[in-house]
C-alpha positions, 0 to 999 in steps of 0.5 A: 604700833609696835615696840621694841625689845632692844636687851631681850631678843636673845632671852626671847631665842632662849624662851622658845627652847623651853620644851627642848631643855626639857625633853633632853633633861627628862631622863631625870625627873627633878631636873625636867622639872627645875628647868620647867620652874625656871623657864616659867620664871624666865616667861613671866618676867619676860611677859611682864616686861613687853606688857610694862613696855606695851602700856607704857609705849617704851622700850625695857629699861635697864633693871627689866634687862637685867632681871631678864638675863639673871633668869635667862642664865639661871634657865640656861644653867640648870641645863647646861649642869645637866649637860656637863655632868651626864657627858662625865 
């Protein structure tokens, strides 16, 4: 049987650029290092999302969504300061 994870496909993408992320931030050390911290966040959440909506036979509900989006941004923001800053 399978489930689906309509609101977290795209945090989903987002998760799996994880070793990107960090191999372009590591020229600095606490940046590599942040955006590991929170991409493992990000996973977390997202594994304990698609194992609440396994055990239950249901799809996330809005706070699961929510909760992922707020990591999916703070993991894509760290880089994206990153990025900003190093092309100034």
């Amino acid at each position: 049987m399978t489930y689906s994870l309509w609101g977290i496909d795209h945090s989903l993408q987002t998760i799996s650029r994880l070793p990107d992320f960090t191999a372009y931030t590591l020229a600095d050390k606490n940046i590599a290092l942040k955006v590991v911290k929170r991409g493992t966040k990000l996973g977390d959440t997202i594994n304990e999302c698609i194992k609440n909506c396994y055990l239950n036979g249901r799809a996330p509900n809005w706070w699961e969504i929510k909760k992922i989006k707020f990591y999916e941004w703070r993991f894509r923001k760290v880089r994206n300061d990153y990025k900003k800053n190093k092309s100034a």
